[in-house]
C-alpha positions in Angstrom: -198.7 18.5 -48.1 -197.1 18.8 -44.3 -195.8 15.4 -45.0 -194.4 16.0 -48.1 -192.2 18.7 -46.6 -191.6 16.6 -43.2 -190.1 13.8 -46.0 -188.1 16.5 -48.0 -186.4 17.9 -44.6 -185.4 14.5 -43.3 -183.9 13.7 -46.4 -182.0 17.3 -46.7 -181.1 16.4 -42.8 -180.1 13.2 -43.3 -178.3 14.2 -46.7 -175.8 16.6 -44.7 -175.4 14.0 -42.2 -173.8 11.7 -44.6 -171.9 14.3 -46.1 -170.5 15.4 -42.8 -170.0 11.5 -41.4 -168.1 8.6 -42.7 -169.7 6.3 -40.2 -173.3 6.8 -42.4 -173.1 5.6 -45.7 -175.8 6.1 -48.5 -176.1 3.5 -51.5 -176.6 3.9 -54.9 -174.3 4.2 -57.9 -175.8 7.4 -59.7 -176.9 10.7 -58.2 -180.5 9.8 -58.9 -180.1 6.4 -57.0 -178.4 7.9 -54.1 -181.7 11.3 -54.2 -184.3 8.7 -54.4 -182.5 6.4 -51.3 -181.8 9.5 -49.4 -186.0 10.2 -50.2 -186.4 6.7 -48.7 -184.9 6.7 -46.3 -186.4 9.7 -45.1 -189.5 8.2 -45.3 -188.5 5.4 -43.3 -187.0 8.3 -40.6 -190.0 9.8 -40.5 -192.4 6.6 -39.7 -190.0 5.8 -37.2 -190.1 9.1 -35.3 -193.8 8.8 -36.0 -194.7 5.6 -34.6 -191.5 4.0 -32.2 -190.5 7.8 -30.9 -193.2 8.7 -29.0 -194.0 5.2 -27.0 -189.8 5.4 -26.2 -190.8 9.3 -24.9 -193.4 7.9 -23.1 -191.3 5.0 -21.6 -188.2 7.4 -20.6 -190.1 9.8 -18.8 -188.1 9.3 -16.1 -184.7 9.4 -17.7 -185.9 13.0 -19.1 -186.5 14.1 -15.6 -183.0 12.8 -14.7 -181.3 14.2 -17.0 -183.1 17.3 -17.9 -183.3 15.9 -21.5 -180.5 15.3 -22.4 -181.4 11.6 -22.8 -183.3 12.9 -26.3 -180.4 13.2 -28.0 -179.5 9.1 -26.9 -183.0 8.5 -28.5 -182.8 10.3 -31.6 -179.6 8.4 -31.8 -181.3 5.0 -31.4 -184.2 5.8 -33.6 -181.8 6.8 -36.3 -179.7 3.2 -35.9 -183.2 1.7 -35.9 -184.0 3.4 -39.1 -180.6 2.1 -40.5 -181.8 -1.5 -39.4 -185.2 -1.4 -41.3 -182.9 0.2 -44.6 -180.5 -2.8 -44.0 -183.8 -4.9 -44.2 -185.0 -3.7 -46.9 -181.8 -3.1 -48.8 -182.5 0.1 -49.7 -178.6 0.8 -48.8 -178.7 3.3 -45.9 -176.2 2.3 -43.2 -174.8 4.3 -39.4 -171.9 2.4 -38.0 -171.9 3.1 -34.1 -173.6 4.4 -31.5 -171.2 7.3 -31.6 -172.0 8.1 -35.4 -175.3 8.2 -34.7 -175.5 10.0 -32.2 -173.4 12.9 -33.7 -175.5 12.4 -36.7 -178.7 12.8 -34.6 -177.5 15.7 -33.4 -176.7 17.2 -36.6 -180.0 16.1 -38.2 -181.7 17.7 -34.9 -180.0 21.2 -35.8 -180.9 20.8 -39.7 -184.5 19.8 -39.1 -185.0 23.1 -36.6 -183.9 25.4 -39.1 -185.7 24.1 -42.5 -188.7 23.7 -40.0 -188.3 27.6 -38.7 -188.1 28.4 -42.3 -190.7 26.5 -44.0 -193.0 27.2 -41.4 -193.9 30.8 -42.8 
């Protein structure tokens, strides 16, 4: 069940950050293509944050020191351009043009994903 509602807000956190950028682009013709990509893609998001995320963590420990972690929000940019690079691979039609997109899209899905967590919590 946990991971049922971990897919459900990535895809309602990634779904406002395509609404809110033009750099990241969602495929599919109908709204029921474009729900069932955005649940995709989510899955794909949250394998990546699952398995890649925490060996980067691990491997920029220093960097966090450095930079009193604000090097987190550079990696949840890269794992989000990494995520668009597996969609592109798979053609599932999920796309983030530019470092700059994705990290203002990380940064947006960040926000998102603390909220719906705080409130699905309970």
């Amino acid at each position: 069940m946990s991971a049922l509602i971990t897919v459900v807000v990535n895809a309602v956190a990634l779904g406002v950050a395509v609404w809110l950028f033009d750099g990241i682009r969602l495929g599919g013709d109908t709204d029921t293509d474009r729900a069932l990509t955005l649940v995709l893609v989510a899955a794909i998001f949250g394998l990546v944050n699952a398995i890649v995320r925490p060996l980067v963590k691990i491997l920029s420990l220093p960097l966090y020191l450095l930079t009193l972690g604000l090097i987190a929000f550079v990696i949840n940019a890269l794992m989000l351009m990494l995520t668009s690079w597996i969609s592109e691979q798979l053609a599932v039609g999920f796309v983030v043009e530019g470092f700059w997109t994705a990290l203002g899209g990380a940064i947006v899905i960040s926000i998102i994903d603390i909220l719906l967590s705080a409130v699905l919590r309970d």
